[in-house]
KEPAMAR-649051 format. One record per atom (N, C-alpha, C): residue in one letter; x negated, y, z. Coordinates in pm, whole numbers, plus 50000, padded with zeros to 5 digits. Example, Ala and Ser with C-alpha at 12.3 -4.5 7.8 and 13.67 -1.06 7.14 Angstrom:
// residues 2
A486814943150780 A487704955050780 A486804967050780 S487154977550708 S486334989450714 S487105000350787 
This chain:
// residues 509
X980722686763927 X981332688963797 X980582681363688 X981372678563587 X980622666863471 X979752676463405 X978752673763350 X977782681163253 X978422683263119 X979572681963091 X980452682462942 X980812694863013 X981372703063114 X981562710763105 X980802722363147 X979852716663218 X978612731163205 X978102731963079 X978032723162938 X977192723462840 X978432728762790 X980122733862782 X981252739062732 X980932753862774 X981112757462896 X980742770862956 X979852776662898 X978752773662895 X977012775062885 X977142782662704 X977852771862640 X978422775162496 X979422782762486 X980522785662537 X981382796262549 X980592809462563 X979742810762688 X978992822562737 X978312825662657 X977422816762574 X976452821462520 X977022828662352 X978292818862294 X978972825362161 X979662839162221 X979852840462338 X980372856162402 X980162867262392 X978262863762401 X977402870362409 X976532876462260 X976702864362211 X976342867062092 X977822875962025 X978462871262056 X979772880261953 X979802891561984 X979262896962088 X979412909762180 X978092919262096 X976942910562093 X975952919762045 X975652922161934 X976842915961805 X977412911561668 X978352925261667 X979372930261722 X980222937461736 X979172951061747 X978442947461879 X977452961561934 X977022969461786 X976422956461700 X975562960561608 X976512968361484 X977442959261455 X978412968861347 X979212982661406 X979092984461509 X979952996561570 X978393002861598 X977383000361556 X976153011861565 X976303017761412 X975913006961312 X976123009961192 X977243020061126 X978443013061205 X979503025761155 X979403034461208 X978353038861336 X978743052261403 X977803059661279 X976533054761278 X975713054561192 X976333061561113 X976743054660997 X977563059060871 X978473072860909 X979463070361005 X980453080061042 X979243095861091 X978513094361137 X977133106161154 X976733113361040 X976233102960966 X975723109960881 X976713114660781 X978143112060745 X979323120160673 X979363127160773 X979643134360899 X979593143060924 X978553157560961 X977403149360950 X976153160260906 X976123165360804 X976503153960688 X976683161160547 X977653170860541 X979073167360618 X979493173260563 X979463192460635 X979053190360779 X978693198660843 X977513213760773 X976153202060710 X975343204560648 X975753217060512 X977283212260455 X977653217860311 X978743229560321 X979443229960436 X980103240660529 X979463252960585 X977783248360613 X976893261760663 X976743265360529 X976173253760415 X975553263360299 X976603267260232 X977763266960221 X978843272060165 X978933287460220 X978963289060340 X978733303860421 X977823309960401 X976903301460404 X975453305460366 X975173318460202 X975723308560144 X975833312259998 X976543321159977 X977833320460051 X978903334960019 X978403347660062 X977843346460183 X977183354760256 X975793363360157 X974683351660097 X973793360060034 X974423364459915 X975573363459877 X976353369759732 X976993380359771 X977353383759891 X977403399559939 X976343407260038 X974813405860019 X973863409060017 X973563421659931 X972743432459932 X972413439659819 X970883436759794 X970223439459714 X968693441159659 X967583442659787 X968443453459818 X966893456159940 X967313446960059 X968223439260073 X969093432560222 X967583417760180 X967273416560048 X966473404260081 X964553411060066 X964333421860070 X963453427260066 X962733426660221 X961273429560235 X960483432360327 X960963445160412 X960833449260515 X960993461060543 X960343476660504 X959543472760479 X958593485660383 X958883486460261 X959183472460191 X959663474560048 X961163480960005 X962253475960164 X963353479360157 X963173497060189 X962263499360284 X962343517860303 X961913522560180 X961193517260079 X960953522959946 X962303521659834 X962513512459848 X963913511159740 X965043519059810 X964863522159901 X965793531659968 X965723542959960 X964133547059969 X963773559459907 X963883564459800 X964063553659724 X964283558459552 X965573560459548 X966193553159636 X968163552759592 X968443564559642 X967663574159755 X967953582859809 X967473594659686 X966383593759636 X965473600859529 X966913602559356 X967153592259348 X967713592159250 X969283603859291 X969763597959408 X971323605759459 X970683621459416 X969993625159463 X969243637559473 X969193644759312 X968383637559263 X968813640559080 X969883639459045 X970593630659065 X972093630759021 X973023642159058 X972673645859146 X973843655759245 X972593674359181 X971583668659150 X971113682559070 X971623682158932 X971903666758893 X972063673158738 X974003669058736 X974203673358846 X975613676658836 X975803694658906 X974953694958970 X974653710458984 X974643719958854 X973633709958786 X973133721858650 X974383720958531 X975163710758565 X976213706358418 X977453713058508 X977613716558612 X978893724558663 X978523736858666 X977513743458627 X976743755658613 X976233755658546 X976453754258403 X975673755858257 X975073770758205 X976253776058195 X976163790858163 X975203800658218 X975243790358380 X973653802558456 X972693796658436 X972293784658449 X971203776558408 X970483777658291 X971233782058171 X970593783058041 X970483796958005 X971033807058088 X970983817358052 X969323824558084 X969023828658004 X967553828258041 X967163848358080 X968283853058075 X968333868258116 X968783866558249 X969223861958324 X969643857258446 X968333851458531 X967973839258488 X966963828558566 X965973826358519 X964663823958600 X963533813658493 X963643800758540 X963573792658458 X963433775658465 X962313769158391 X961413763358504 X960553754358438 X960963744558410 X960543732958355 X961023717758293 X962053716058428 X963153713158366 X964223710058410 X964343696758511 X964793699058639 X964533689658713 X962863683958797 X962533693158761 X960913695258832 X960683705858880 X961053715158863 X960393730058920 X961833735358942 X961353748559044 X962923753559105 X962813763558950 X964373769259023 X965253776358941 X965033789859013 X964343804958946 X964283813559010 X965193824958936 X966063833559004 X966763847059003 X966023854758917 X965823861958806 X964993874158790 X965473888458839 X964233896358855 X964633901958978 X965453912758887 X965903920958770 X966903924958698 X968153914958665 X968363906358737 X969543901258664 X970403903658749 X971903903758733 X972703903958801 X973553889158763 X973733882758922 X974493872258951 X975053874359013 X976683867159051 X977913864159148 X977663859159250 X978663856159328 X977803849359437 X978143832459480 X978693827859342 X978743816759287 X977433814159197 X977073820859145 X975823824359072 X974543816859206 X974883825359247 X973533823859349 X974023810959450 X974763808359497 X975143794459564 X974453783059488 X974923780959373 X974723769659262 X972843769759264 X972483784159238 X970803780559216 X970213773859364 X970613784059488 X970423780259614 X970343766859635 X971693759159592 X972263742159615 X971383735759529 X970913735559435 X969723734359310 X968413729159382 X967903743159451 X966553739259517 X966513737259609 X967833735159666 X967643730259836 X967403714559835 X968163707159706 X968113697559694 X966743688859638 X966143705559512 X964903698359491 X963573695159569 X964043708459678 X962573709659779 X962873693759874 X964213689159881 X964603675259976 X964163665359877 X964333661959752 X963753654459672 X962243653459675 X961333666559656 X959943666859695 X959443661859794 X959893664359952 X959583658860080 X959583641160064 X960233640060006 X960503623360011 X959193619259892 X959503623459777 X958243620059711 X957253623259715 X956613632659786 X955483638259890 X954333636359699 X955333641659648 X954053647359532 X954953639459413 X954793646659289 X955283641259140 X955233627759121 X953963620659118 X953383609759109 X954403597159167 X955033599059272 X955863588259339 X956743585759273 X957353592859183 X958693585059097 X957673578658998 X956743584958918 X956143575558806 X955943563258847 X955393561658963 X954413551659049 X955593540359048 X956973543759109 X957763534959176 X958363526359073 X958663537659027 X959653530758833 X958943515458753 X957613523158749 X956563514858715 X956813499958813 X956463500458938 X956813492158999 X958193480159013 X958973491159000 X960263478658962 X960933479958856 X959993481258694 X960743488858584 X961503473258539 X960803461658602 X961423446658548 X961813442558676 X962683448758754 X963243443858892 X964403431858897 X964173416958853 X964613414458852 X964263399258936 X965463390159020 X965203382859050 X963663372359048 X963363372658946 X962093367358924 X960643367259000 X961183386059008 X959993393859036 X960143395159145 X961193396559206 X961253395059345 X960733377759417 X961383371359414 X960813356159440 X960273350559463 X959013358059341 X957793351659328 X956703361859358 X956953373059479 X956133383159512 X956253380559662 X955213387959723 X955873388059883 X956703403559892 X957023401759798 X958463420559887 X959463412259942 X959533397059877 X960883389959943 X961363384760042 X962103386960168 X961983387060335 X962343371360333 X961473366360298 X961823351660337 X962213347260475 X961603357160605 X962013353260698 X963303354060792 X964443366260687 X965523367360712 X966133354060661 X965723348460530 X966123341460454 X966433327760533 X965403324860614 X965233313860695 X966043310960841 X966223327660884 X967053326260980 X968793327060913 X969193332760824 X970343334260783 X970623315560790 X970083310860754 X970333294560684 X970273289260830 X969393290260920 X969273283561083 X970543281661132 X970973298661150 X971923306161220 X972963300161194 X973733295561063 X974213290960966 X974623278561036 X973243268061042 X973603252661040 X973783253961187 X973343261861292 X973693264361438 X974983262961425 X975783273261385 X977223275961378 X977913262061382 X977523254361295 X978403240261211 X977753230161304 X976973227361396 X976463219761486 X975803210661448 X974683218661379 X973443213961315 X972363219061360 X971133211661458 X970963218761539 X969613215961481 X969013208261422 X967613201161315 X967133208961209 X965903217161242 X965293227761146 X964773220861036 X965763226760965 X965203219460844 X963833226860698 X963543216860661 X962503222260499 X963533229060404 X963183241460420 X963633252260318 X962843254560216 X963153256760083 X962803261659985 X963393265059872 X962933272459774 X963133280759707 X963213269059540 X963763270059456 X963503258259317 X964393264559231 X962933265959143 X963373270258992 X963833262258905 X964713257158901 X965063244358814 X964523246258676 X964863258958627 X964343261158497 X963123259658440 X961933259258499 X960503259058546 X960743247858566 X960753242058671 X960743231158714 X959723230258847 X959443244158938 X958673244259010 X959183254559107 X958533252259264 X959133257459367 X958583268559384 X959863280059413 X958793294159441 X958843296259584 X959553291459666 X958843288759769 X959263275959863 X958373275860015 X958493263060097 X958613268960207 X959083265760291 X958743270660449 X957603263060515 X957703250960508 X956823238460523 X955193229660392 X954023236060456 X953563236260310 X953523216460299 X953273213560130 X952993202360128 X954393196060126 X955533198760127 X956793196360162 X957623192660044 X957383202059923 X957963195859803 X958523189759721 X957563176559744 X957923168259664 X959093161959731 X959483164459841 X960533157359962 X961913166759920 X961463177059947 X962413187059842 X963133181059724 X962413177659602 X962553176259484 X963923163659509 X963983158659607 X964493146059590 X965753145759739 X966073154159775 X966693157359898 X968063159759805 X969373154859887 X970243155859822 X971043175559812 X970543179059900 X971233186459988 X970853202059923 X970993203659782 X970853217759709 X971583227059646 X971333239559668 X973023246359647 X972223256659576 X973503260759464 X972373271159331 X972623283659438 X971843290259365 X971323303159473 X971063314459391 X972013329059353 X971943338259257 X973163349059317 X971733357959397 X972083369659493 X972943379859353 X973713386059431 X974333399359362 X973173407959327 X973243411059193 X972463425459162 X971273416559120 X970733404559122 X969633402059080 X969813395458921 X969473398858851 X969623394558688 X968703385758654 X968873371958584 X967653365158605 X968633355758456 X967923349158408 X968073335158286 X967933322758335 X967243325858448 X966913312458531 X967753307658635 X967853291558677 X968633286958745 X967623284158860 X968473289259011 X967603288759073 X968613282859190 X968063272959324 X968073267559368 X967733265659569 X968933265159622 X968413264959738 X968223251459799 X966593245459826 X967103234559871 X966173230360021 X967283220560071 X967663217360220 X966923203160267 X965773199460319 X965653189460317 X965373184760510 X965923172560606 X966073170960689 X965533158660684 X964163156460727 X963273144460732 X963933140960871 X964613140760933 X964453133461089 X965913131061085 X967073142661043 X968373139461063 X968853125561095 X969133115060967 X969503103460992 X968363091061050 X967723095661061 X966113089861116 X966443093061266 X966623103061329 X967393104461459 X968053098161502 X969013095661370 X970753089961427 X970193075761432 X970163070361308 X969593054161383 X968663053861486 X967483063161507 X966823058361616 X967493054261720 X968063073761750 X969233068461908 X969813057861900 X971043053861766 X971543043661779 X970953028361809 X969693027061748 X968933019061753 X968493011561908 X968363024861930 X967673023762092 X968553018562184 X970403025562150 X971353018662276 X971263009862241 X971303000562100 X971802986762084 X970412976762120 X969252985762132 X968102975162186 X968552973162362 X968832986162397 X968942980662547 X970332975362526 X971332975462481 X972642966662535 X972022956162487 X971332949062383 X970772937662359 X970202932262451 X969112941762569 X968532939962702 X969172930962792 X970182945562798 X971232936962915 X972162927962883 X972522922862770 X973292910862789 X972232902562782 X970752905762709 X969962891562746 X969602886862875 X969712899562966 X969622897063069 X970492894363167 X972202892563125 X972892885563167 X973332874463125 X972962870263018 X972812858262950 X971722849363041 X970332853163082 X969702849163126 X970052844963307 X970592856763389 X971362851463481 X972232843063512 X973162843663398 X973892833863386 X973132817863368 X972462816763257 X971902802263247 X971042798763388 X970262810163460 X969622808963597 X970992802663702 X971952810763714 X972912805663803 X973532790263730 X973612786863610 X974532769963584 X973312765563634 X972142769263639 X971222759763651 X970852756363794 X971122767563905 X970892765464025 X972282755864050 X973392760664025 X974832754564036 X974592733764024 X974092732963904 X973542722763834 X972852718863944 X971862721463941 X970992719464064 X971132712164204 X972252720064235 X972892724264376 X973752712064345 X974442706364258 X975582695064237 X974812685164233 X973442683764164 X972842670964160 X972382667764270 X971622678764396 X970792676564554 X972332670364598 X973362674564589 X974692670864670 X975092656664599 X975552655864495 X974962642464479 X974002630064547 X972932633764534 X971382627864565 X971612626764728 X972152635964788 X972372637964950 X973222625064958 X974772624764903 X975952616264906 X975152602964937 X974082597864824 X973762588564804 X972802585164892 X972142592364905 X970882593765048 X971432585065162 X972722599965190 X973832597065313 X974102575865330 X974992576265167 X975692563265154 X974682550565156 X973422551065085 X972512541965077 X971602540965257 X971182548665307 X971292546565428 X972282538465547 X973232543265556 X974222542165580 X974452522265587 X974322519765438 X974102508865418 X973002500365473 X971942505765453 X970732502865509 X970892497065695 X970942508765723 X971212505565867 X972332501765940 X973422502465836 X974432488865902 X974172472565886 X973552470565804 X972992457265759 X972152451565880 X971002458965915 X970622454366061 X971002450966152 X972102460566179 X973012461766294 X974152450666292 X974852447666168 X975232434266187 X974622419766195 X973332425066195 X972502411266185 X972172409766345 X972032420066389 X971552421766482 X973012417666611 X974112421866542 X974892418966604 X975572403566591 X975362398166525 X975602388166498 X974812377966552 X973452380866558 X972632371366638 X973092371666805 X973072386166842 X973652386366969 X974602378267019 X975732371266931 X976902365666956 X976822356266973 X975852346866852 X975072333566906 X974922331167018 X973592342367044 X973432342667207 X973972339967313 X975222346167285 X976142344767401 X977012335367415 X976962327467293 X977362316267251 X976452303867378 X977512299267434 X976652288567601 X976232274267448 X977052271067380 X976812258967307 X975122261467194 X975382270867183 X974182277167068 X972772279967141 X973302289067261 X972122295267344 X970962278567443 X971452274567465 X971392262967549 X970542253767518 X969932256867347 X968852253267253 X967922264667255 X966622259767300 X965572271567298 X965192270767152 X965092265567076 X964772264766895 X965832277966873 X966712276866875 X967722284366844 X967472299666901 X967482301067027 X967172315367147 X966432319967060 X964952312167015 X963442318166981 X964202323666847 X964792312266729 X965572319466617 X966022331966594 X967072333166685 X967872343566697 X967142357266732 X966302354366852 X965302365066896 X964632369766837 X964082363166732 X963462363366587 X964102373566539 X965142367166496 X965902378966387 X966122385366453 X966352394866592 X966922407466632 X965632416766627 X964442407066650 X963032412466644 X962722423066530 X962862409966397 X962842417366275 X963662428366212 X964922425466214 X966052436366188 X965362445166279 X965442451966425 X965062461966507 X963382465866441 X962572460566405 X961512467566348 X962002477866232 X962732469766114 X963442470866015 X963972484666044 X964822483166129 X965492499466147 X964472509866187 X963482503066274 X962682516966340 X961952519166225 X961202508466141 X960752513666000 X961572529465880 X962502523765854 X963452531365831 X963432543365869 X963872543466018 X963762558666082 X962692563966089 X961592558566103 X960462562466135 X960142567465967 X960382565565861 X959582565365730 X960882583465739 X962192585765719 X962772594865773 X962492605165810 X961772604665938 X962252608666026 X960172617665985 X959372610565934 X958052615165915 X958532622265774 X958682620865678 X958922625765591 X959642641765582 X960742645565675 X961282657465722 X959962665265800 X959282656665855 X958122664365916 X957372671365845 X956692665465750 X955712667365629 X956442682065522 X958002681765535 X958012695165490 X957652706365554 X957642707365666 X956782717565754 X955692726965705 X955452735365714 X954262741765657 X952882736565774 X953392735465910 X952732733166011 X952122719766051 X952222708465961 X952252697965946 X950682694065954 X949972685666043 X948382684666012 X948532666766033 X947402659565961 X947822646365967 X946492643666066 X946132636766089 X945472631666245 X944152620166203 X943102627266103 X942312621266017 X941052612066121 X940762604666078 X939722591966173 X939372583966069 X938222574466096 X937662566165957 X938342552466016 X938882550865908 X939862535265910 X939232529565780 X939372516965742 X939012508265671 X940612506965579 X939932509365466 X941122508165362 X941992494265334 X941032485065342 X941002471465324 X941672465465402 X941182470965500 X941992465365639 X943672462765684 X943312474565638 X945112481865644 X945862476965563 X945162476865405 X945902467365326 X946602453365335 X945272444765381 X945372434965435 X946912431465496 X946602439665639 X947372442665738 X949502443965653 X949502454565524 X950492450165501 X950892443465467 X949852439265346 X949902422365276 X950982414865391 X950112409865481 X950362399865563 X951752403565594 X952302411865636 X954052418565665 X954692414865595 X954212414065420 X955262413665316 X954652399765295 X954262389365309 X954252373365247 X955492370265295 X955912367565431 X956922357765376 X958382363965287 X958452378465300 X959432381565165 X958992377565046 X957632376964979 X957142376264867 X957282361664839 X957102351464914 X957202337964958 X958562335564889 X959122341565004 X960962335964992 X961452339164819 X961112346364754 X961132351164640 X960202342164533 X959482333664576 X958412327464495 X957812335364393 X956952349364465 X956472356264413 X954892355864424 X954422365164370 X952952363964382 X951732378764389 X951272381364533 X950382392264529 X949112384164551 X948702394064446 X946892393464427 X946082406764463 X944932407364544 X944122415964580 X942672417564511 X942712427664509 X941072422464364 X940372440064473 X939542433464578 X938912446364659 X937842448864641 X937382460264501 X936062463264459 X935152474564546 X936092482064609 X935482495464631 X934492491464743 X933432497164783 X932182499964868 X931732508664880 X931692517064974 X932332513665136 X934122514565097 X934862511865184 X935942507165219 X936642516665287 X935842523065385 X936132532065453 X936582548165413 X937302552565496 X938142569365452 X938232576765541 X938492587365588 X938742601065714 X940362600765695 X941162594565715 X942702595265698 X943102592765833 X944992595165808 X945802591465902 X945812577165881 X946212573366001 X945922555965971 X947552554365930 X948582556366010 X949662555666010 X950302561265887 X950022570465816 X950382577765718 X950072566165603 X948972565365617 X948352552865500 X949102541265483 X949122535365587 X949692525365605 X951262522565595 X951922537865544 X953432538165535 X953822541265400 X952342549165339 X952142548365193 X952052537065136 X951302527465191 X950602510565125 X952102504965074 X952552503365247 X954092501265251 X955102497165186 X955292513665102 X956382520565021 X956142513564877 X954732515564845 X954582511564707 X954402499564704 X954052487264812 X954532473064743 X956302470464809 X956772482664852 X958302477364860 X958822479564762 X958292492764673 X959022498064575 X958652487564503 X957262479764470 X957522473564349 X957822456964338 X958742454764496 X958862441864511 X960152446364467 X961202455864491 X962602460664487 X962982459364322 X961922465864251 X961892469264085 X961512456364041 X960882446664054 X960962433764015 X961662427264059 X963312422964010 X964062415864034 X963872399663968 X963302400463854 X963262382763805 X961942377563903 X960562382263891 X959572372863913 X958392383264016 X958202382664118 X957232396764166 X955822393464138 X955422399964049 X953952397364027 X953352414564065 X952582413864190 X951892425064192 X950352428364269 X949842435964198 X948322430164226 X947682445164280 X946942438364360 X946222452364433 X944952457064418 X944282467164399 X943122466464333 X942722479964443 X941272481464462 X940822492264484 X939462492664439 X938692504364411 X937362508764339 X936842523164376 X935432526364400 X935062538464384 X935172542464250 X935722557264203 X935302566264128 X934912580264113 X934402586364101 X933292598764053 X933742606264183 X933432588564324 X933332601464467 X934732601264511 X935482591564470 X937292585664539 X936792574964551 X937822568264657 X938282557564676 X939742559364642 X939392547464505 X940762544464420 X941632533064445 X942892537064483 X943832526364479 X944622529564408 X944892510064320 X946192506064240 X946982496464309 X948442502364264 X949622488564284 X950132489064181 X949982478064113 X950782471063969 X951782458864017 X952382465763893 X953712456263927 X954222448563780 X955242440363737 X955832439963603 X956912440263612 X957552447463686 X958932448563692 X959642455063574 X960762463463655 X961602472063523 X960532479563439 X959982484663554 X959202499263493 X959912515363447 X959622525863407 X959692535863440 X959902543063325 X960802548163270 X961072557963162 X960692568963165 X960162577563054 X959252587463060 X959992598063099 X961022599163083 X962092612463165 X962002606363295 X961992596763337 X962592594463481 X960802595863576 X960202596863490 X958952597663541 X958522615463604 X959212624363496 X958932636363525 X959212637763690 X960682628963724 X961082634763875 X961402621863990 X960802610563984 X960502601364050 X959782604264208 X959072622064195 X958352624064331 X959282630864411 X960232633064347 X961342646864381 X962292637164494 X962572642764633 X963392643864698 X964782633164654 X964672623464695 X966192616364675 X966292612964540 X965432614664467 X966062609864318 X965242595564308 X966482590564239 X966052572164245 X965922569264084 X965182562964044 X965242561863859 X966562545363810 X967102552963776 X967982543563699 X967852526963653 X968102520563716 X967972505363698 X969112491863602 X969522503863493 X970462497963444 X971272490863453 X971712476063398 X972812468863473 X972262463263609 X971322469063713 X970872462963799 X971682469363909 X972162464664004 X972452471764091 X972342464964242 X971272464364273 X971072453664398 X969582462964460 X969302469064362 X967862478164425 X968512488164554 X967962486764654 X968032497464756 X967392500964802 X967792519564864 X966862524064940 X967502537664907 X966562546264975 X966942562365013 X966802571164930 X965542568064857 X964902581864721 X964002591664805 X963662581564874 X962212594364976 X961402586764995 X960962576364931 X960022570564926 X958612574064869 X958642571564704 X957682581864639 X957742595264644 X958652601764741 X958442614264735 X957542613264890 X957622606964977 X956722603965096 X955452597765101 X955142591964991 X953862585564895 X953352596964877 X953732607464816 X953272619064766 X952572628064831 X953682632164937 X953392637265044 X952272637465099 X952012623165132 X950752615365215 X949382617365158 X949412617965018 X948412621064934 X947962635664899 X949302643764907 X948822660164905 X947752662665024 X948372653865163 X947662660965285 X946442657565288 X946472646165254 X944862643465221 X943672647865112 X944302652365028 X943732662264931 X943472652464812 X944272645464838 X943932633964733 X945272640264538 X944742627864508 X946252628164361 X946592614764336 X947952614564275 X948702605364258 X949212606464095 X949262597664041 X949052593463858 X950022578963857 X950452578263750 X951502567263738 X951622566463571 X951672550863567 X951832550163436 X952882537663428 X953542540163333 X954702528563325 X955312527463205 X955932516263153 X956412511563025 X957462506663057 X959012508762977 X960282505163068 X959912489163016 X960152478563093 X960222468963059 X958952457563044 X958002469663083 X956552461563166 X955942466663265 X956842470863328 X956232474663471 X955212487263500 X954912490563619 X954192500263665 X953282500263756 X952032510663703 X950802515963810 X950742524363837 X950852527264017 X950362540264084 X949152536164114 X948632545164052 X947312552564114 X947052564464161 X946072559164327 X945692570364398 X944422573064468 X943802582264404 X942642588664468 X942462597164536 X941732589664655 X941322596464830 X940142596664838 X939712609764832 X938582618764878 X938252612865019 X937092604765046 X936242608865197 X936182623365234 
C-alpha cells in the first residue's frame, strides 16, 4: 500500500480519537454541571422540610433532655395553678368565707374546714380538689423555692437565650438536617451552623474552625422556630466542602482513564500501521531480493550457456585458443554463482543463535592481497584504480579466514558497484588503542544520512538515483556486519552523498 494512505488513516484515526476525547471531556463537564443543579436542588428540598418541620417544633422539642423535663415540669406546675385558681374562682363564696375555712396566702398553703363550720358536700369536694392538686404541685416542686428558682431562669426565654446556652439539643438539630438530606439523596455530611446575621457572628458550628467557609457557602435558609421571640435574624447555614469536589473528581477520574484507553488504542493502532508498514516494506525488499537475484543468477547461466554452445560448435571448438576461452568463461561465471550462493547461503546461517565462526591466526594482509588480486582485472577493464597503504604491525588476527575474506569481498564490490564514473578506492589498515583497523574508501555516489541509519538492515539497498545499473541482493552490508559482530569487533561508516564512502572496521586480536 502507498504511504499517502497510511499517513490518511494514521490522520483519520488519530482526529477520531482526538474528537472522541473532545466529546468525553464536554459530556464530563455537562454531567458536571447537570450534578451539581441537582444537588442544589436536592440540597433546597431537604432544607425546605427541614424548615417546615422545625416551625412545628415546640420550645422544649429543641431543648436538652433535662432542660426539656424541667420546662415540662413547669408546664405541668403552672396547669396545676391554673386548674387551682379555677377551683377557687368556681368556689368563691367558700373560699372567702372565713367562718367556714382557714386560708393561708392563697395558692401556697392548703385550705382547711373549721371544725364548727358547716359545709355541703360540694363545699367539701371543691376544698378536697384544692389540695389534692396543691399537695401534686408540691411533689413536683419538692419545696417553694423551685418556682422562684425556675422563673428566674427563663424570665427572658427567648430564642437568644436559648442558642447561645447549652440547654439547646444541637444534636437533634444535626440529625433532623442529616435525616433530611438522606431522604433527598444527599448522602455528604455536611458543616452545620448556626448565624446571627444580625451580629454578624456564628452561634454555633458542628465543625470547629469551619466558619469562615460558612460565611460564604451559598446554601442558607433563615431559621425562626415557633414560640421563640427574638429581633434577630437568624440563619441556618449548610456548607459541603467535598460535594462538587467529588463530582469532578469522579468525573475527572473516568475521563483520565477513557483518556488511558484511547491513548492506548491510539498507541496500538500506530504499533500495528507500523508493523503493517513494516511487513509491506520486508515484502517489498523480499520481491526485490527474490527479482535481483534471480537476475543475478540467470546472467551466469546464460553465459555459461552460451559458451557451452560454442563448444559444441565442431567449427569454434576445433581451436584450442578458443576451448581455453570459453572454458575460461564457464570457469568464471560458475565461481560467480557459487560466490553468490555461498555469500546467501552463509549469511542465513549467521542468523542462528547457534552460529560459532572457526577463529585461527591468518594474516590480514594477506587475505587482502589475495582479494585485490580477484578484483584487478574488473578494476582494469573499468580503468580504475586500487591503492593499498598497509600500516598496521603485526598483521595478524584470531578470525575466520573465510568469513574475512567474504567481508574484504563485499566492501570493495560494494564500492566498485557505487562508483559508476571513475573507481578510485584505497585500502588502508593500522593499529589502534589494541584493533587492527581496516578502511575501504571509495568516491563514488556515497551515502545519505537517512539511508545510512538502515544500510546494515536485511535487504535494504540505498537509493542510487537516476542510476540504475547497480546490482545485487541487499545482504551484503548486512553480512559485513554480521562478520564483525562475531568477532567482537565494530563497524562505523562515514559518507557524503556525492563524495563517496568509508567503512571502517575494528578487530580485536
Amino acid at each position: 500500500m502507498k504511504k499517502g494512505f497510511w499517513i490518511t488513516l494514521t490522520t483519520l484515526f488519530t482526529l477520531a480519537a482526538a474528537s472522541l476525547m473532545v466529546i468525553q471531556y464536554v459530556q464530563m463537564k455537562r454531567t458536571v454541571t447537570v450534578s451539581d443543579n441537582l444537588f442544589n436542588i436536592s440540597v433546597n428540598n431537604a432544607m425546605d422540610d427541614m424548615i417546615d418541620q422545625l416551625n412545628r417544633l415546640k420550645v422544649e422539642d429543641y431543648l436538652s433532655q433535662n432542660d426539656r423535663y424541667k420546662i415540662l415540669k413547669y408546664k405541668r406546675i403552672e396547669e396545676l395553678n391554673h386548674r387551682m385558681q379555677t377551683v377557687v374562682k368556681e368556689n368563691y363564696a367558700t373560699f372567702y368565707d372565713t367562718t367556714k375555712v382557714k386560708v393561708g396566702i392563697t395558692m401556697i398553703d392548703s385550705v382547711i374546714l373549721l371544725p364548727k363550720a358547716r359545709a355541703n358536700a360540694a363545699d367539701s369536694a371543691a376544698i378536697a380538689q384544692y389540695n389534692t392538686l396543691l399537695n401534686t404541685r408540691d411533689k413536683l416542686q419538692n419545696g417553694s423555692e423551685f418556682y422562684n428558682q425556675f422563673v428566674t431562669d427563663i424570665s427572658d426565654y427567648v430564642v437568644d437565650n436559648i442558642l447561645t446556652s447549652s440547654t439547646f439539643n444541637y444534636s437533634l438539630f444535626d440529625s433532623l438536617i442529616t435525616d433530611k438530606l438522606m431522604v433527598n439523596g444527599v448522602d455528604i455530611a455536611p458543616v452545620i451552623g448556626i448565624y446571627d446575621n444580625t451580629n454578624d457572628k456564628f452561634l454555633y458550628c458542628n465543625s470547629e474552625g469551619k466558619e469562615e467557609k460558612l460565611r460564604e457557602t451559598p446554601f442558607k435558609y433563615r431559621f425562626h422556630p415557633e414560640g421563640m421571640m427574638s429581633p434577630n435574624e437568624y440563619f441556618i447555614a449548610l456548607q459541603f466542602p467535598l460535594s462538587s469536589l467529588l463530582l469532578k473528581e469522579n468525573s475527572t477520574r473516568y475521563f483520565i482513564l477513557s483518556f488511558l484507553l484511547i491513548s492506548l488504542i491510539l498507541i496500538l493502532f500506530l504499533l500495528s500501521m507500523r508493523i503493517i508498514i513494516k511487513k509491506d516494506k520486508l515484502d517489498e525488499m523480499k520481491n526485490d531480493f527474490i527479482n535481483n537475484m534471480t537476475h543475478e543468477i540467470k546472467t551466469p547461466i546464460a553465459t555459461i550457456g552460451l559458451a557451452c554452445e560454442m563448444l559444441q560448435d565442431s567449427s569454434i571448438s576445433s581451436d584450442p585458443a578458443n576451448n581455453s576461452t570459453y572454458i575460461g568463461i564457464i570457469s568464471d561465471e560458475n565461481r560467480r554463482m557459487r560466490m553468490l550462493i555461498e555469500t546467501i547461503l552463509q549469511n542465513a546461517k549467521m542468523t542462528s543463535n547457534n552460529f560459532e565462526v572457526n577463529r585461527q591466526e591468518i594474516d590480514l594482509h594477506e587475505i587482502i592481497n589475495s582479494v585485490v588480486r580477484s578484483f584487478k582485472p574488473k578494476i582494469d577493464n573499468v580503468h580504475g584504480e586500487l591503492e593499498c597503504d598497509f600500516a598496521a604491525t603485526p598483521s595478524t588476527i584470531y578470525a575466520d579466514e573465510m568469513h574475512i575474506t567474504n567481508m574484504i569481498y563485499n566492501l570493495i564490490d560494494n564500492a566498485i558497484k557505487y562508483s559508476p564514473e571513475k573507481v578510485e578506492i584505497k585500502i588502508s589498515t593500522r593499529r589502534e588503542n589494541g584493533a587492527l583497523v581496516l578502511e575501504v574508501s571509495d568516491k563514488g555516489l556515497g551515502i545519505s544520512h537517512e539511508d545510512q541509519k538502515h544500510i546494515f538492515e536485511k535487504f535494504y539497498r540505498v537509493s542510487t538515483g537516476n542510476v540504475h545499473n547497480v546490482k545485487g541482493f541487499g545482504i551484503g552490508l548486512n553480512y559485513v556486519q554480521q562478520v564483525v559482530a562475531l568477532h567482537g569487533g565494530k563497524i562505523e561508516v562515514e559518507s557524503s552523498v556525492g563524495k563517496g564512502s568509508t567503512f571502517k572496521i575494528s578487530l580485536f586480536s
